[in-house]
PQR file of N, CA, C, O and H, with PARSE charges and radii, in Angstrom:
ATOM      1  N   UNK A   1     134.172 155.136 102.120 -0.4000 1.5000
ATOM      2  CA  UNK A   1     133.198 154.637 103.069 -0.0000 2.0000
ATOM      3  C   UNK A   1     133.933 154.241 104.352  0.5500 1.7000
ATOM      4  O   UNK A   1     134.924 153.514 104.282 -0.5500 1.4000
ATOM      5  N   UNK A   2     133.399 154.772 105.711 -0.4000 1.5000
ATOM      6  CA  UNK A   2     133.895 154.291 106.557 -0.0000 2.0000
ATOM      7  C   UNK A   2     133.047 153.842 108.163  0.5500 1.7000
ATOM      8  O   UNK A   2     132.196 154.518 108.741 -0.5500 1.4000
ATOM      9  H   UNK A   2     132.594 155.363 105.768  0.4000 1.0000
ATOM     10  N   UNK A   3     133.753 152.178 108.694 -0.4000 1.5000
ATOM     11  CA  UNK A   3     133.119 151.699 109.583 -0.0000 2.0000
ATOM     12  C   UNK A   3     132.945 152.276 110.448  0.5500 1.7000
ATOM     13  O   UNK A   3     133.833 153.012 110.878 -0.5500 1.4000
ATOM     14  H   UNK A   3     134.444 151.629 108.224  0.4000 1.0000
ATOM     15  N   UNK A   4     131.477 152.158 111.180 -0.4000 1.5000
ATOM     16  CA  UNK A   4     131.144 152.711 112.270 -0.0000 2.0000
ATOM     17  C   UNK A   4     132.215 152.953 113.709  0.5500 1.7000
ATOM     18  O   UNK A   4     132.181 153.804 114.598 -0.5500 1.4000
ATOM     19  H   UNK A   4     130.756 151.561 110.830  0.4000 1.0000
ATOM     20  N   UNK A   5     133.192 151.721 113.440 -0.4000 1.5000
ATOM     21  CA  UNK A   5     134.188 151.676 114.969 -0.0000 2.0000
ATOM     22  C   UNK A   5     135.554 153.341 114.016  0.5500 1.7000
ATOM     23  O   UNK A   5     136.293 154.221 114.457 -0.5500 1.4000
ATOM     24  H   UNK A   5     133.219 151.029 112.718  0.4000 1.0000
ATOM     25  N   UNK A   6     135.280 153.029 113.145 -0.4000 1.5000
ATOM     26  CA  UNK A   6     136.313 154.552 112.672 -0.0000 2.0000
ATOM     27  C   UNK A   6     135.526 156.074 112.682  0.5500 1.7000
ATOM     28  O   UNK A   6     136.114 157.151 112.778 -0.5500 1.4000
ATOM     29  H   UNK A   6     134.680 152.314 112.786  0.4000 1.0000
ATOM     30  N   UNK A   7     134.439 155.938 112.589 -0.4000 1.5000
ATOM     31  CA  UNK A   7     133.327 156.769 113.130 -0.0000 2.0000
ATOM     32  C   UNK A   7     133.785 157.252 114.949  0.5500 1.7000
ATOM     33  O   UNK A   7     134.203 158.336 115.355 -0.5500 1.4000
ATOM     34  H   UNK A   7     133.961 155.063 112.511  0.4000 1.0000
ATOM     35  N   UNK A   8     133.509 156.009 115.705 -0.4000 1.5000
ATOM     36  CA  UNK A   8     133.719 156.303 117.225 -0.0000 2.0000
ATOM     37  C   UNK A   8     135.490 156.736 117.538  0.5500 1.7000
ATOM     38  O   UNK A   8     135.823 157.487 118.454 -0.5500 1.4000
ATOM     39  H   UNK A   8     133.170 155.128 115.376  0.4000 1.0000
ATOM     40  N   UNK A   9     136.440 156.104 116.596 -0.4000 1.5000
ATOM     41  CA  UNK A   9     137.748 156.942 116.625 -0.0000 2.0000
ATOM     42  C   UNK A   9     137.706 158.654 116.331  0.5500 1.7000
ATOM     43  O   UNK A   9     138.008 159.453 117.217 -0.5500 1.4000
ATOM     44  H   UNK A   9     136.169 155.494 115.851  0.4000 1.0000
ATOM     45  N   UNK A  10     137.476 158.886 115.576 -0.4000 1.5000
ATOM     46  CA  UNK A  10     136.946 160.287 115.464 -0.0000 2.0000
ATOM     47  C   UNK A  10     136.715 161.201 116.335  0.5500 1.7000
ATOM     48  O   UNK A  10     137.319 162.133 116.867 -0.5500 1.4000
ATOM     49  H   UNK A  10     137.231 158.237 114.856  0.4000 1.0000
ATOM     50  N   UNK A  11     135.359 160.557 116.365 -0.4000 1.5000
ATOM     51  CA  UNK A  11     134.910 161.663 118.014 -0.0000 2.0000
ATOM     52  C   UNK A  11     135.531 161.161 118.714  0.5500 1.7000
ATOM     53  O   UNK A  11     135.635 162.156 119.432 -0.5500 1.4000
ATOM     54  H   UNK A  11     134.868 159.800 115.933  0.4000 1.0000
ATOM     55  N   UNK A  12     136.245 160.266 119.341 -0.4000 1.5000
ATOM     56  CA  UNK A  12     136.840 160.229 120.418 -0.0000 2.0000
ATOM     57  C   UNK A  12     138.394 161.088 120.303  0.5500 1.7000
ATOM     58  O   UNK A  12     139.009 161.283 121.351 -0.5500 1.4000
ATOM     59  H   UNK A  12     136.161 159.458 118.758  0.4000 1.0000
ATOM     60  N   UNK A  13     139.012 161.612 118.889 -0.4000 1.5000
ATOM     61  CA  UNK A  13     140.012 162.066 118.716 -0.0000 2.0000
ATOM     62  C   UNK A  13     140.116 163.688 118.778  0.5500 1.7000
ATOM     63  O   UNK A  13     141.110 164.337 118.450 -0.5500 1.4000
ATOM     64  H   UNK A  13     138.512 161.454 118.038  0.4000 1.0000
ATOM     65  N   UNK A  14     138.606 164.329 119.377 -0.4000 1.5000
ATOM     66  CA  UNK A  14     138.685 165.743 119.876 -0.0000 2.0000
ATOM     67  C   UNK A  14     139.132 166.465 118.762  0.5500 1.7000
ATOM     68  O   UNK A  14     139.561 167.567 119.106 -0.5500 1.4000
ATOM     69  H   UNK A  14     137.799 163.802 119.643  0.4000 1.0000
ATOM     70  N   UNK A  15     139.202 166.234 117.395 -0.4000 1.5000
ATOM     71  CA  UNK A  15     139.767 166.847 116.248 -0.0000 2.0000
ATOM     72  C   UNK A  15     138.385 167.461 115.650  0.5500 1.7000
ATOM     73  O   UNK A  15     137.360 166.803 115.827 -0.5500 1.4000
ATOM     74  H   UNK A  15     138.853 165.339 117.115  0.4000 1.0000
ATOM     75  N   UNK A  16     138.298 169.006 114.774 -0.4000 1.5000
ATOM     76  CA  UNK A  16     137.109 169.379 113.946 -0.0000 2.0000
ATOM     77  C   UNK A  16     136.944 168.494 113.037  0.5500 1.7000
ATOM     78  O   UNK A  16     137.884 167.966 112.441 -0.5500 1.4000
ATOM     79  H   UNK A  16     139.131 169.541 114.630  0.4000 1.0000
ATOM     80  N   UNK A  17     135.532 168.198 112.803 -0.4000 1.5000
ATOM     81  CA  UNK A  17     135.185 167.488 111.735 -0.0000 2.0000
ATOM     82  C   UNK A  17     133.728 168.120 110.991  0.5500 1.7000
ATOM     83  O   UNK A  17     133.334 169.164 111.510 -0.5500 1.4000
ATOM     84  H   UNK A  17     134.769 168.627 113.287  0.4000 1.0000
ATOM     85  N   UNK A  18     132.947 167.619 109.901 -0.4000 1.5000
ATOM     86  CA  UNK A  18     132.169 168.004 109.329 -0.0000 2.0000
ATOM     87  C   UNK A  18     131.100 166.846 109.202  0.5500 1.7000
ATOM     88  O   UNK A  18     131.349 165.846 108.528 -0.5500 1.4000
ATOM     89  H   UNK A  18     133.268 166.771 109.480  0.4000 1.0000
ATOM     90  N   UNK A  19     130.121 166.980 109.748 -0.4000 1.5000
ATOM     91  CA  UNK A  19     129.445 165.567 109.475 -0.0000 2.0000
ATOM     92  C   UNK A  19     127.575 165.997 109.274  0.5500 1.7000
ATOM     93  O   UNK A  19     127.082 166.962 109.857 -0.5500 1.4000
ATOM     94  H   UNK A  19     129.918 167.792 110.295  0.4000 1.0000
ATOM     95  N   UNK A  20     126.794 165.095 108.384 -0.4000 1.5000
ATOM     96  CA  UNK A  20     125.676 165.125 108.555 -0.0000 2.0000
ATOM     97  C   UNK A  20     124.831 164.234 109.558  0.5500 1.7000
ATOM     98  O   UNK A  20     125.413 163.181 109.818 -0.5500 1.4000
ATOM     99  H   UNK A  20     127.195 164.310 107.911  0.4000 1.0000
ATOM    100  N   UNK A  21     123.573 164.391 110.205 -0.4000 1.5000
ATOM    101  CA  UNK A  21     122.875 163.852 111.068 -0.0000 2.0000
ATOM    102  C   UNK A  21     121.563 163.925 110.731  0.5500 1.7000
ATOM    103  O   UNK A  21     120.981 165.003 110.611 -0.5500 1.4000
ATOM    104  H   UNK A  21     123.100 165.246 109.994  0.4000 1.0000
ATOM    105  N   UNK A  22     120.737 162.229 110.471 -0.4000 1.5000
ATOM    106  CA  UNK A  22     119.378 162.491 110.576 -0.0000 2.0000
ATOM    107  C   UNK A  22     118.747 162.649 111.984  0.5500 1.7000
ATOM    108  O   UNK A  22     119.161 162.022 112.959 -0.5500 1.4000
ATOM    109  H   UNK A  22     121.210 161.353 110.569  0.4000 1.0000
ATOM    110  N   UNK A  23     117.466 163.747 112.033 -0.4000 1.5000
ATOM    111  CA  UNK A  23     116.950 164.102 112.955 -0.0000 2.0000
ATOM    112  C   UNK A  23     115.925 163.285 113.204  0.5500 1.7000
ATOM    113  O   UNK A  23     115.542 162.439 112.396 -0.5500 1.4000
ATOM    114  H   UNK A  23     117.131 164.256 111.241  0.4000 1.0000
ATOM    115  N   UNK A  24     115.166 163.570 114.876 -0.4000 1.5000
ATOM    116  CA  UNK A  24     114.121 162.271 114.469 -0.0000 2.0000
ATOM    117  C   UNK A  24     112.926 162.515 113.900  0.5500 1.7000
ATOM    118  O   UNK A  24     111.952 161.771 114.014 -0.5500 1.4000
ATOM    119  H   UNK A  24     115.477 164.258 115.533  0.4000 1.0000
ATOM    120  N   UNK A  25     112.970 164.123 112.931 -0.4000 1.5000
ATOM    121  CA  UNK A  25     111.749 164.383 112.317 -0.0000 2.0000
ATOM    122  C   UNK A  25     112.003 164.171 111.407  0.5500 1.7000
ATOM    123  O   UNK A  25     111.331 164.776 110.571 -0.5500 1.4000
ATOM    124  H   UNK A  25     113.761 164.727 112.838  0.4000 1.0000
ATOM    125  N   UNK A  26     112.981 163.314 110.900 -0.4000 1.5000
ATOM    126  CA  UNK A  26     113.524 162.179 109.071 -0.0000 2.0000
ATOM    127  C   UNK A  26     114.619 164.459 108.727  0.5500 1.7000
ATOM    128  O   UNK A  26     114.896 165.092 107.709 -0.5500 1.4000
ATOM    129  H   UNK A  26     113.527 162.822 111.578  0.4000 1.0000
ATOM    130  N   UNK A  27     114.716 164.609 109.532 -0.4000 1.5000
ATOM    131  CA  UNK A  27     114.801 165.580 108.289 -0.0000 2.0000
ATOM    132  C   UNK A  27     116.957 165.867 108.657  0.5500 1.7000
ATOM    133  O   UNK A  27     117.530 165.646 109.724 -0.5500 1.4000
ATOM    134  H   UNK A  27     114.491 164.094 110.360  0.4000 1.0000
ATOM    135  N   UNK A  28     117.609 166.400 107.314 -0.4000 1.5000
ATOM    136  CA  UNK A  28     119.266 166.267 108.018 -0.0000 2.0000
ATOM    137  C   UNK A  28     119.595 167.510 108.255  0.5500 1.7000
ATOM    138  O   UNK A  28     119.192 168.559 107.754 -0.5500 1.4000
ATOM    139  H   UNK A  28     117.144 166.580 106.447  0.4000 1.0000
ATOM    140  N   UNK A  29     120.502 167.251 109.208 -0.4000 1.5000
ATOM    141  CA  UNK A  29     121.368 168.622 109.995 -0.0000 2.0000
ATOM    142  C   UNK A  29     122.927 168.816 109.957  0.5500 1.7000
ATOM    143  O   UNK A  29     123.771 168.449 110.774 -0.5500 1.4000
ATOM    144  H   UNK A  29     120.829 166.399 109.616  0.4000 1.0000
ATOM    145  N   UNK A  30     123.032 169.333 109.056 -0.4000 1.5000
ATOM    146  CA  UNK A  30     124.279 169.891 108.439 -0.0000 2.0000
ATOM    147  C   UNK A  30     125.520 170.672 109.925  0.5500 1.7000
ATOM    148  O   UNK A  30     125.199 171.700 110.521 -0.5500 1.4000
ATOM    149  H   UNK A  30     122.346 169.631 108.393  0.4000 1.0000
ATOM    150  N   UNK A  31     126.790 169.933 110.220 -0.4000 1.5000
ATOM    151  CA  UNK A  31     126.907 170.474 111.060 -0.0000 2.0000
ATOM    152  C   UNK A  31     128.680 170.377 110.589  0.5500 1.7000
ATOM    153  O   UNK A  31     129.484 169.464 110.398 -0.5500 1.4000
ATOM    154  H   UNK A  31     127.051 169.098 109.736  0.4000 1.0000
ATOM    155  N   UNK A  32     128.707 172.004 110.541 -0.4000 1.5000
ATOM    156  CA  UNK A  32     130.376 172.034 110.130 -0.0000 2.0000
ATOM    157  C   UNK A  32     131.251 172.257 111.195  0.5500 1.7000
ATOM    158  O   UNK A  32     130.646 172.584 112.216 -0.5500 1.4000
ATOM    159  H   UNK A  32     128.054 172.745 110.696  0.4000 1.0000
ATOM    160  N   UNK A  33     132.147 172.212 111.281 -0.4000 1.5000
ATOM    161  CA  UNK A  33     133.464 172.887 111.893 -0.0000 2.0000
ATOM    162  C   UNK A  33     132.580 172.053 113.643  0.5500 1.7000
ATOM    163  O   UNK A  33     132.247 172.834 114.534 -0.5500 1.4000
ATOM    164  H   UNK A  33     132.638 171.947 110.452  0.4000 1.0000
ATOM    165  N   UNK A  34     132.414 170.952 113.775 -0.4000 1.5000
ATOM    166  CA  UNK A  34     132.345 170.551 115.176 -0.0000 2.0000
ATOM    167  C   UNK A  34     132.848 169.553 115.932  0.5500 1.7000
ATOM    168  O   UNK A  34     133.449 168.905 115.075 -0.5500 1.4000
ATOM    169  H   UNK A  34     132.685 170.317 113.051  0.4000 1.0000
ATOM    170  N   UNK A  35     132.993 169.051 116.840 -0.4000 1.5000
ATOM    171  CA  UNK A  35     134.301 168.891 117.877 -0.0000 2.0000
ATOM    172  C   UNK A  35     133.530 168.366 118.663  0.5500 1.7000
ATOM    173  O   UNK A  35     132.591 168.957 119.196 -0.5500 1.4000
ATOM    174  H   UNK A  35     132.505 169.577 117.536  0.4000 1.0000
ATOM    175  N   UNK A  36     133.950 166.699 118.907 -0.4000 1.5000
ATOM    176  CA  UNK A  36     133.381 165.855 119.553 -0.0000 2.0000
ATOM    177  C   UNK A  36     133.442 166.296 121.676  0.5500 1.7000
ATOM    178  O   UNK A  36     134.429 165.758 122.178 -0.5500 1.4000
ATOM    179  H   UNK A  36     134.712 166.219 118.474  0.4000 1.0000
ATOM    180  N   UNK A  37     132.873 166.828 122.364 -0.4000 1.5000
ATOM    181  CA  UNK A  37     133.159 166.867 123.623 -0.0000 2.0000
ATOM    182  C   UNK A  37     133.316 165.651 124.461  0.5500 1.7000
ATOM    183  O   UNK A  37     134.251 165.310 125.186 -0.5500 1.4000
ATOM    184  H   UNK A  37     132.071 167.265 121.957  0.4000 1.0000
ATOM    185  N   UNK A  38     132.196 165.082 124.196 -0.4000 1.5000
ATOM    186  CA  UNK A  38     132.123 163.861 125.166 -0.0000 2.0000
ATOM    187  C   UNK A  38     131.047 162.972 124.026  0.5500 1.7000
ATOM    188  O   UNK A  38     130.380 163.286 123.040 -0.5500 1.4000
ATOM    189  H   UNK A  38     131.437 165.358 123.607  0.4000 1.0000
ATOM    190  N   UNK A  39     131.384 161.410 124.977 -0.4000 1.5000
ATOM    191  CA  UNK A  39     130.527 160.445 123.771 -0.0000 2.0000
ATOM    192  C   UNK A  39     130.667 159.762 125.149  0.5500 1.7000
ATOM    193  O   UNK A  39     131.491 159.746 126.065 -0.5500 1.4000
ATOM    194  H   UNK A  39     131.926 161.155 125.778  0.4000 1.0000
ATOM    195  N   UNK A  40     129.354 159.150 124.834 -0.4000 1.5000
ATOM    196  CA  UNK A  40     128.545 158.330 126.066 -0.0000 2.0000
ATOM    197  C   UNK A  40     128.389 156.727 125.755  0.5500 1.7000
ATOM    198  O   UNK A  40     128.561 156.369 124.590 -0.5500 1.4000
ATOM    199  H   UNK A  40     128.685 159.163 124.090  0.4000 1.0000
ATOM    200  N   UNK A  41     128.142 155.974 126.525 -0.4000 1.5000
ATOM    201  CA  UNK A  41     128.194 154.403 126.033 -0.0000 2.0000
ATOM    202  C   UNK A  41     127.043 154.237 125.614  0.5500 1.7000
ATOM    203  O   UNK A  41     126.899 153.200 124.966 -0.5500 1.4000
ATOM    204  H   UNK A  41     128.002 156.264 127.471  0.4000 1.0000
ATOM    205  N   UNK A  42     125.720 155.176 125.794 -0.4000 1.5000
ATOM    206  CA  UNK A  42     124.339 155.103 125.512 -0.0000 2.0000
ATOM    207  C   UNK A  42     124.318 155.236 124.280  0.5500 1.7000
ATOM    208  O   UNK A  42     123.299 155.008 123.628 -0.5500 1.4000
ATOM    209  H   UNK A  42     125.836 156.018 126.320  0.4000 1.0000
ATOM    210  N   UNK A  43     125.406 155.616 123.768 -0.4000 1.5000
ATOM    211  CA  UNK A  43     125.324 155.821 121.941 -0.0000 2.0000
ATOM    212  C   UNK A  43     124.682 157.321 121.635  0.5500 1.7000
ATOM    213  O   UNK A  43     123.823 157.559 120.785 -0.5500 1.4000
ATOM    214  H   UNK A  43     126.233 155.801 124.298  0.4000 1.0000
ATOM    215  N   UNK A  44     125.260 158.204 122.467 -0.4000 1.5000
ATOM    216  CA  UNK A  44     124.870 159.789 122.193 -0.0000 2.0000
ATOM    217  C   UNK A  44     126.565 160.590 122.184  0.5500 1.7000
ATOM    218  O   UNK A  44     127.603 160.103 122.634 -0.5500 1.4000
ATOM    219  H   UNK A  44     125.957 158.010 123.157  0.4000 1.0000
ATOM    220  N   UNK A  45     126.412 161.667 121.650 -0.4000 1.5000
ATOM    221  CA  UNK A  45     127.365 162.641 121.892 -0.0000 2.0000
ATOM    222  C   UNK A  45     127.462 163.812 121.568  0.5500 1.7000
ATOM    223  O   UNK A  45     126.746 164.330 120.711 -0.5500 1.4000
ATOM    224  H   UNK A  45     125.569 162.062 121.285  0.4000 1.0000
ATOM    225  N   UNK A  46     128.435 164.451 122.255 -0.4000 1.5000
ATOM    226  CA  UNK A  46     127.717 165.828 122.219 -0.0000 2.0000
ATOM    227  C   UNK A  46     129.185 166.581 121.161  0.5500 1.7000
ATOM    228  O   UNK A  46     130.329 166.158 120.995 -0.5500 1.4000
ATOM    229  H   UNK A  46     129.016 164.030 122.952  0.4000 1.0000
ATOM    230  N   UNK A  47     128.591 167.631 120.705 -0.4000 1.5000
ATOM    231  CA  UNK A  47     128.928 168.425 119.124 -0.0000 2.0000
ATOM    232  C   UNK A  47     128.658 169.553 119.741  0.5500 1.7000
ATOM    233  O   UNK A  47     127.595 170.060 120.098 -0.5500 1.4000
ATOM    234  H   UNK A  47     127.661 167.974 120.841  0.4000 1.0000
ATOM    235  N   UNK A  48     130.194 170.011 119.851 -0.4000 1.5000
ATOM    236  CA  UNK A  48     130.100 171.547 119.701 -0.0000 2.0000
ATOM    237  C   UNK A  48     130.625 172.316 118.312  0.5500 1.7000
ATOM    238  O   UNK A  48     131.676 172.053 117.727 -0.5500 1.4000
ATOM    239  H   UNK A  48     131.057 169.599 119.560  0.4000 1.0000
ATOM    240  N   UNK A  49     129.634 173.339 117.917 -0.4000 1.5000
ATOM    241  CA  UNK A  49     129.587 173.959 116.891 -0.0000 2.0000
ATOM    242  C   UNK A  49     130.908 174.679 117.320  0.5500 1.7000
ATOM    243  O   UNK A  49     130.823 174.893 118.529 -0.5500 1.4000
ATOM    244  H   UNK A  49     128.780 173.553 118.391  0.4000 1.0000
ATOM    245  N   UNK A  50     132.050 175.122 116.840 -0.4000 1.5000
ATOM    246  CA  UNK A  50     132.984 175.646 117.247 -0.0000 2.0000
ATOM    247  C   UNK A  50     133.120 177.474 117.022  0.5500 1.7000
ATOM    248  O   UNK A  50     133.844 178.305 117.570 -0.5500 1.4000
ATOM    249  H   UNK A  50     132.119 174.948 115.857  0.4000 1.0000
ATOM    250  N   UNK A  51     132.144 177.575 116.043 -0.4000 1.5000
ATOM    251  CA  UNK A  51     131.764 179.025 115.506 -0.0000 2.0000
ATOM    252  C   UNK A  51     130.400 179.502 116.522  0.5500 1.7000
ATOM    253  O   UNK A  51     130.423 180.633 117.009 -0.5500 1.4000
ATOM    254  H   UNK A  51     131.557 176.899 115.598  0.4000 1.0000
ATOM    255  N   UNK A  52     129.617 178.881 116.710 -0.4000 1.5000
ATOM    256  CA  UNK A  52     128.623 179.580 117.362 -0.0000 2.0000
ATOM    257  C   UNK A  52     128.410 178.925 119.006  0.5500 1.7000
ATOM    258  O   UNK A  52     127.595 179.291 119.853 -0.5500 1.4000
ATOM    259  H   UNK A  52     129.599 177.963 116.315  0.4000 1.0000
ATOM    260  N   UNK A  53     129.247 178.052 119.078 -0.4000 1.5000
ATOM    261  CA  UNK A  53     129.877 177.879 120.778 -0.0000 2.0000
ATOM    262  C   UNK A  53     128.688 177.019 121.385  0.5500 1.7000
ATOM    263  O   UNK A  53     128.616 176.734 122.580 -0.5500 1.4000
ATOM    264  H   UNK A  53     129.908 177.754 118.389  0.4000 1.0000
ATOM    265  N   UNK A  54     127.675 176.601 120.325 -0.4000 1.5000
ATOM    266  CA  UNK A  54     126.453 175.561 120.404 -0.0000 2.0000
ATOM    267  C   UNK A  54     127.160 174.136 120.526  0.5500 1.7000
ATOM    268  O   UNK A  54     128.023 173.593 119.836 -0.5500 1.4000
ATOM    269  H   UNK A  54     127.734 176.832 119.354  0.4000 1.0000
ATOM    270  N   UNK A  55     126.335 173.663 121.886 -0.4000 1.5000
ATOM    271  CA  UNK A  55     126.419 172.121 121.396 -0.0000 2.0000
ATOM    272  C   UNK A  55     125.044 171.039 121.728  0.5500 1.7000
ATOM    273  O   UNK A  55     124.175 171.257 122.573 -0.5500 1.4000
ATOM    274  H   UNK A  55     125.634 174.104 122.447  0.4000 1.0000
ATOM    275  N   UNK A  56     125.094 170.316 121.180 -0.4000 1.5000
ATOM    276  CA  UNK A  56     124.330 169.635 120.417 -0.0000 2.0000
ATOM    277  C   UNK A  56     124.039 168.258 121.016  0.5500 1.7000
ATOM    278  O   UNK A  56     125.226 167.946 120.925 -0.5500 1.4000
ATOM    279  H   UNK A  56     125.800 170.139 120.493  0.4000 1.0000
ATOM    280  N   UNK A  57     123.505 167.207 121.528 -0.4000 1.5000
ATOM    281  CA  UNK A  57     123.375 165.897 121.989 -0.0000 2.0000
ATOM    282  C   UNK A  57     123.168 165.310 120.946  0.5500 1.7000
ATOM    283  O   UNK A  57     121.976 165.574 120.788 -0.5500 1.4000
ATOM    284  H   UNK A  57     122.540 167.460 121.602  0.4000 1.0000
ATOM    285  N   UNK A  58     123.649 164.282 119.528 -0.4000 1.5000
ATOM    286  CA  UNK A  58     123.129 163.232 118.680 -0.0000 2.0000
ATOM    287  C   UNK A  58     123.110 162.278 119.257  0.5500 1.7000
ATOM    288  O   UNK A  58     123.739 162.124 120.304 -0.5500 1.4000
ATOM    289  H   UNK A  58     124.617 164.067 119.656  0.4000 1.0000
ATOM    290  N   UNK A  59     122.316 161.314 118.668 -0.4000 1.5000
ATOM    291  CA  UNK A  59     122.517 159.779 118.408 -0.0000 2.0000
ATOM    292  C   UNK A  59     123.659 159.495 117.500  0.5500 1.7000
ATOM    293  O   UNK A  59     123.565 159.946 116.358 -0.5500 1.4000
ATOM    294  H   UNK A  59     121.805 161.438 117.817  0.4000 1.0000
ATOM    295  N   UNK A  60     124.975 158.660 117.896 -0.4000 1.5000
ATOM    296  CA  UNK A  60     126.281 158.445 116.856 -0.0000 2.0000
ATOM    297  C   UNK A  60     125.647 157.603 115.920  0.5500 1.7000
ATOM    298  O   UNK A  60     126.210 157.643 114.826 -0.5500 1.4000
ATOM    299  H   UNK A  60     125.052 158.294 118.823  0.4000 1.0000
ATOM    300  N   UNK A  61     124.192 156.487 115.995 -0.4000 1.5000
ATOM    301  CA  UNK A  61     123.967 155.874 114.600 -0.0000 2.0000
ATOM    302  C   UNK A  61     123.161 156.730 113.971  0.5500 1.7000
ATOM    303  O   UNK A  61     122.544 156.338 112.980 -0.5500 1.4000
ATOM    304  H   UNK A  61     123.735 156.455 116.884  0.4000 1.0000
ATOM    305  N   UNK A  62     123.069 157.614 114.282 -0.4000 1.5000
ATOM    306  CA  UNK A  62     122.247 158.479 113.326 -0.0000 2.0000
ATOM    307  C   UNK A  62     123.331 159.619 112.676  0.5500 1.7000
ATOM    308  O   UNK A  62     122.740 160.389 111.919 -0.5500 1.4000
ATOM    309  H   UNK A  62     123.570 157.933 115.087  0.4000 1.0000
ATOM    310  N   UNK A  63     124.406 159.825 112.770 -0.4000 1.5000
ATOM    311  CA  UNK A  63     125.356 159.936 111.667 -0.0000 2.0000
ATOM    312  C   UNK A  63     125.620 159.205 110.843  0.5500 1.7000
ATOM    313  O   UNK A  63     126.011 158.049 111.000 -0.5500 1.4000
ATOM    314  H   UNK A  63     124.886 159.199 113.385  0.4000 1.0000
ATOM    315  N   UNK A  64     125.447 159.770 109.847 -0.4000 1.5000
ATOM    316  CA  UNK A  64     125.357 159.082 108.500 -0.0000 2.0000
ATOM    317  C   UNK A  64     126.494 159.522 107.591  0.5500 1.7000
ATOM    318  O   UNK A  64     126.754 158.607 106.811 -0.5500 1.4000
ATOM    319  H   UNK A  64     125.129 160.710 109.720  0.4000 1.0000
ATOM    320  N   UNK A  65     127.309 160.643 107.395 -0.4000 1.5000
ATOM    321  CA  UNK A  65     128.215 161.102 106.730 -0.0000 2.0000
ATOM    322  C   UNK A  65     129.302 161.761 107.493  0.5500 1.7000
ATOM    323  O   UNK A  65     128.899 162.357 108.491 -0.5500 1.4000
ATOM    324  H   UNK A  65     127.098 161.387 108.029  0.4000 1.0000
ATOM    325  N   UNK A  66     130.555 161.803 107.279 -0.4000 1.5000
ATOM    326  CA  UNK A  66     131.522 162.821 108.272 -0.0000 2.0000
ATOM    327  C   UNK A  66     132.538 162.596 107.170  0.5500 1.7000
ATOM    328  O   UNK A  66     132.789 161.646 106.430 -0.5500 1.4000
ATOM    329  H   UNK A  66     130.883 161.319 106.468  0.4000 1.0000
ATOM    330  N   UNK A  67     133.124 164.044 107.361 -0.4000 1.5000
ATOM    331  CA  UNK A  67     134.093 164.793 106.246 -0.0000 2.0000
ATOM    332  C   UNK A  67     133.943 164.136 105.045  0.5500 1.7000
ATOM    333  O   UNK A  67     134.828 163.370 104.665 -0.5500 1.4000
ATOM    334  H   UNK A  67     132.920 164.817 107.962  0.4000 1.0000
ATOM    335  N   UNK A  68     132.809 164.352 104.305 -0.4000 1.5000
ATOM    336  CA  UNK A  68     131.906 163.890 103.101 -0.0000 2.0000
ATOM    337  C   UNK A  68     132.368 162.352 102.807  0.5500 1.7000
ATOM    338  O   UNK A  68     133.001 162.151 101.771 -0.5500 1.4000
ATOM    339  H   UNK A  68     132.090 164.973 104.614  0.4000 1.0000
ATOM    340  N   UNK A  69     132.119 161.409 103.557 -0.4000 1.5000
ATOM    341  CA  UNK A  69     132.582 160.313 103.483 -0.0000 2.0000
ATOM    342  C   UNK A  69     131.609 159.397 104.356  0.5500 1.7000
ATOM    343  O   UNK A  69     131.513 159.627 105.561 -0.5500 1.4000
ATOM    344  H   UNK A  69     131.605 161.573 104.399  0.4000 1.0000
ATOM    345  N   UNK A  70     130.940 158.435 103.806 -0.4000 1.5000
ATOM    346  CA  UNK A  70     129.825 157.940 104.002 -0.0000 2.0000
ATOM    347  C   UNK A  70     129.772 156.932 105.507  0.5500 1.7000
ATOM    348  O   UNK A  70     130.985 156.799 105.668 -0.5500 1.4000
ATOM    349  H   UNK A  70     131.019 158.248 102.827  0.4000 1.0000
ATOM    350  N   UNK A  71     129.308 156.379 106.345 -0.4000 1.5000
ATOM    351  CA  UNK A  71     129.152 155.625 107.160 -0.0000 2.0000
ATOM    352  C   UNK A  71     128.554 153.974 106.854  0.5500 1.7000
ATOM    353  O   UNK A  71     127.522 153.875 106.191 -0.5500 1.4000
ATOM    354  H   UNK A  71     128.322 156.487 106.214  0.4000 1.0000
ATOM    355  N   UNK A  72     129.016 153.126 107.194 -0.4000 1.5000
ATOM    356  CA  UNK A  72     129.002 151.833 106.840 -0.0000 2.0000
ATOM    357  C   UNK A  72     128.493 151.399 108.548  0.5500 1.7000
ATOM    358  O   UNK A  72     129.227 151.505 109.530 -0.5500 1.4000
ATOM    359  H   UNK A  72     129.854 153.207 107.733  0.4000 1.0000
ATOM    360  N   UNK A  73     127.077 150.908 108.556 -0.4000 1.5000
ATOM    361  CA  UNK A  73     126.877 150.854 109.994 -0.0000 2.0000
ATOM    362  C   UNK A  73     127.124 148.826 109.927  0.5500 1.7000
ATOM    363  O   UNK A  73     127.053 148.160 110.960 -0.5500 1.4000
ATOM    364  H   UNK A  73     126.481 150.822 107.758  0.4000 1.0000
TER
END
């Protein structure tokens, strides 16, 4: 299990990671092999898919899992 401030080390460490995300239709989004670009103080950041060159805007409390290892908000 790991704290949310080791969560924001992460993405801020530009390294691939694997993490799940609830959407705001309750439903989760499986997102492998992606690579934090930028993270905002608004509590968003953006995920690029590194295989299909997609990226993505989340909410960081709405990650809930990264490299199968749970989030402690």
């Amino acid at each position: 299990m790991l704290y949310i401030n080791e969560l924001r080390n992460i993405l801020n460490s530009k390294k691939e990671f694997n993490c799940r995300v609830w959407l705001s239709t309750g439903e989760i989004m499986v997102c492998n092999k992606v690579v934090c670009t930028s993270n905002y103080h608004k509590g968003t950041a953006n995920l690029l898919f590194t295989e299909s060159r997609e990226v993505r805007k989340v909410r960081v409390i709405c990650i809930f899992e990264i490299n199968d290892e749970e989030i402690y908000i």
